[in-house]
N, C-alpha and C positions, 0 to 999 in steps of 0.2 A: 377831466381827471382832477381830483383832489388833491390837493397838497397837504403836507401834515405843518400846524406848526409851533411842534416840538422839532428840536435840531436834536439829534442823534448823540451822545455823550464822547466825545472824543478826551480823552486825557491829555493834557499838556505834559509836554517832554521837554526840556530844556537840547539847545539845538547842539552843545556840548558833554560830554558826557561829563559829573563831575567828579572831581579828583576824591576817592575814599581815602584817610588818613590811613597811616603806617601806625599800629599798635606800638607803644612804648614799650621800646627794647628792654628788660632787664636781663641781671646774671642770674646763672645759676647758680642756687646755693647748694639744692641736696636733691637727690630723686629714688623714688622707693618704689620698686614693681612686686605685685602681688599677682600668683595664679587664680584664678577664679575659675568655675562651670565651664563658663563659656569663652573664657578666652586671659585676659589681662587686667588689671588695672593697674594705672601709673601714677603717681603720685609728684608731682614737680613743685618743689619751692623755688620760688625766689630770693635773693636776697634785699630784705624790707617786708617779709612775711606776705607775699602776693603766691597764695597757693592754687593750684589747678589739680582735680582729678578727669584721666581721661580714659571710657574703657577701649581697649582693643581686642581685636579678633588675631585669632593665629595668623589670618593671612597678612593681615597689617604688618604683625610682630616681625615674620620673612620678611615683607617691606623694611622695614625701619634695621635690619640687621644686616640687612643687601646695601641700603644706604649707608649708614655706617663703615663700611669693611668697604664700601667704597671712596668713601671721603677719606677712610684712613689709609688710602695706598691697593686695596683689593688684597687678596688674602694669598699670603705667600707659603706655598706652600711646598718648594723648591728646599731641596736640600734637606729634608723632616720625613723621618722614615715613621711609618704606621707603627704600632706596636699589634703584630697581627694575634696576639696572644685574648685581645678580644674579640 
């Protein structure tokens, strides 16, 4: 039987995984959301002019409102009578 010899290409991997940096934190300065078609678009400054646009989907938008109303305590809704007139 023959042997080949070419060696088969194997990728070198480092035997640790490495550490990926943390993006530099800024503040918020302003944030502007826009309806769109198909869903959202959000508009984030920074302060020191480091802008981001990002689009979102409705389902996202439930995400990020769940989230939200969760970090703020969850939505209390105890003691707040409906106005059934609607």
């Amino acid at each position: 039987m023959a042997t080949s010899a070419v060696r088969p290409y194997i990728p070198a991997f480092p035997s640790a995984p490495r550490e990926i940096p943390m993006a530099k934190l800024q503040l918020l300065e302003t944030f502007s959301l826009q309806e769109t078609e198909d869903g959202y678009r959000l508009l984030v400054s920074a302060v020191g002019g480091d802008n981001i646009y990002v689009s979102i989907t409705p389902d996202q938008m439930d995400d990020i409102i769940e989230s939200l109303e969760a970090a703020m305590g969850g939505e209390d809704d105890e003691g707040v009578e409906e106005d059934e007139a609607f």
